[in-house]
N, C-alpha and C positions, 0 to 999 in steps of 0.2 A: 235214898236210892242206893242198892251197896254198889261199892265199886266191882268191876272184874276185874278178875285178877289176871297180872300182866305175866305171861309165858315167854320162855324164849322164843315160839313163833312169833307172839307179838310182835315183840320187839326187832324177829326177822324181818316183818313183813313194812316195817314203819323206816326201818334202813333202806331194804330196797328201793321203795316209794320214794324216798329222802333223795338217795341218789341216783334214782330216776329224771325227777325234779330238775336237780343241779342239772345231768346229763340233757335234759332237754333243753335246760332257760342254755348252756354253753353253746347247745349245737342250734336253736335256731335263731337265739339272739331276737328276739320278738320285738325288744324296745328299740330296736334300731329302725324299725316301719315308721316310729314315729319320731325320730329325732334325724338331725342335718347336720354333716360336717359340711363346713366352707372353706373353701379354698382361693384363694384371689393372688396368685402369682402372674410375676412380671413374664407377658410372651412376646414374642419378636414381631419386630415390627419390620412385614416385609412391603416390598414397593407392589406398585401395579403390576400387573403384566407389560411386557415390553409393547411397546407400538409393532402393527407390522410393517414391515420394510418399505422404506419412500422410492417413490418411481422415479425418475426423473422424465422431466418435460422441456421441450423448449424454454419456460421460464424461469425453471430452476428444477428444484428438490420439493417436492410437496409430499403431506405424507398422504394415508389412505383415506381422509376424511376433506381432503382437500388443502390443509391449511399452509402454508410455507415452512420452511424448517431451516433454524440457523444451522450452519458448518459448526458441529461440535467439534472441541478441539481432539486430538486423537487418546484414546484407553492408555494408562496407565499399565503396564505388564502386572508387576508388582501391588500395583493398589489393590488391598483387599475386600473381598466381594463382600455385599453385606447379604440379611440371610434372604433368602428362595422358597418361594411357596411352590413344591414340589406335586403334592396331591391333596384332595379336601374334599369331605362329602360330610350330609348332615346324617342326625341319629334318628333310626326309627326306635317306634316302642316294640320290645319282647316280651317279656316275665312282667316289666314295673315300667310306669308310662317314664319316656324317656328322649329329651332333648339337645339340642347342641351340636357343634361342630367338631368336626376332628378334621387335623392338617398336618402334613407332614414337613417340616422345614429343613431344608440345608441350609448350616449357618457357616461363617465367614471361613471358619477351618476345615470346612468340607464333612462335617459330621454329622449327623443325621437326629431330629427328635421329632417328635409326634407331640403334637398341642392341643388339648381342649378347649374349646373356646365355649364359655356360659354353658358349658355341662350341667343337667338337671334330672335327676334320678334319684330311686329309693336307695336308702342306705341298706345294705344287707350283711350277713356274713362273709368272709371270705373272700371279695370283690376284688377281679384281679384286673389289668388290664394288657388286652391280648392284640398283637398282629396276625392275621390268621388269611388264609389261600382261600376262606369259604365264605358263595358269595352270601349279600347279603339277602333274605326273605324276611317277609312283613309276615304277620300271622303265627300259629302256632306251628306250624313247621321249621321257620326258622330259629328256635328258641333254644335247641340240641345242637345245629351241626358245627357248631366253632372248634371241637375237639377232633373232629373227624381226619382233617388234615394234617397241613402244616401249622403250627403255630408257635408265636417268639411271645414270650409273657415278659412285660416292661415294668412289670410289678405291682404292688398291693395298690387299689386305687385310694388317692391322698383324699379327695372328699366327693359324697355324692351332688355336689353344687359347686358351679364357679370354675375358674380359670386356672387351667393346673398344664407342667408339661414333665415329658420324660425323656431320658434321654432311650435312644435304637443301637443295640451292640454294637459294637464296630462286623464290619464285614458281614451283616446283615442281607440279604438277597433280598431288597424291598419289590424285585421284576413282577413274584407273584404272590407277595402278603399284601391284596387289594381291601381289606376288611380290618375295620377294630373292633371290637367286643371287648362292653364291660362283663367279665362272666367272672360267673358266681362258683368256683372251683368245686365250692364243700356240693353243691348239689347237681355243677354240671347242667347250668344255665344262663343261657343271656339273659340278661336285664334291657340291654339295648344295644344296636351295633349301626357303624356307619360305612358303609361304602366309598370306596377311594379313589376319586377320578386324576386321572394325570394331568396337570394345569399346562397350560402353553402345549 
């Protein structure tokens, strides 16, 4: 069978293609659908919520449950706080089914970070992870609006699985960033986001 013979279109048109190629496997990163970074960093371990306040009764100090309550001895000025579970809500799915907890902690020095906890999601391009003013929605409507507002990006997410934290700017306005989103920058979607209640 002869060969044809190879022109400079040819050979145009097989670079094109070539670096089309390249251009597509770079921009949508396909083998990451099927592959898992993990993650398993150490996060704070905060206490319970405080008890609420004991009444006092003829027989003493009992708290709200009924039970009696020894005379703690008095606070410490100086003693340092340990950290504070500040805000926490769980993750719904967007773009990629998506699981886990997000919490915000004040730790002993008064500084602020945001916590994954057993995070489970697709690995994608680009995956950032955002504080963001918009609430959260289930369904395909919520899937866009994380860019719409305000939002403080806490940076590239370390893996789509497992227990990861970041640190919150200093001077941060956390009053109305109630929402986290893992979003996917290069296309300008959530993968998952979770809503953030104020604890205590």
């Amino acid at each position: 069978m002869p060969r044809l013979p190879r022109t400079p279109l040819t050979w145009l048109v097989v670079a094109v293609l070539a670096v089309g190629a390249i251009f597509g496997l770079y921009w949508f990163q396909p083998w990451k659908l099927v592959t898992d970074t993990r993650v398993d960093e150490r996060l704070a371990e905060v206490a319970a919520p405080a008890p609420t306040e004991p009444v006092p009764t003829p027989s003493g100090m009992v708290t709200a449950s009924g039970a009696p309550t020894a005379s703690a001895p008095p606070a410490t000025p100086d003693a340092p706080a340990g950290p504070v579970l500040v805000s926490r809500g769980e993750f719904v799915t967007h773009e990629h089914d998506t699981s886990g907890t997000a919490r915000v902690i004040r730790t002993g020095d008064g500084k602020h970070r945001l916590e994954l906890v057993g995070l489970s999601t697709s690995n994608g391009p680009d995956l950032r992870v955002w504080l963001s003013d918009q609430p959260v929605r289930t369904g395909r409507a919520g899937w866009g609006v994380f860019d719409d507002g305000r939002w403080v990006e806490l940076g590239r997410l370390k893996g789509n699985r497992g227990d990861q934290a970041y640190d919150i700017p200093a001077r941060t306005d956390l009053t109305h960033l109630t929402s986290v989103s893992i979003w996917c920058k290069r296309f300008s979607v959530s993968f998952g986001a979770a809503a953030l209640t104020p604890v205590g």
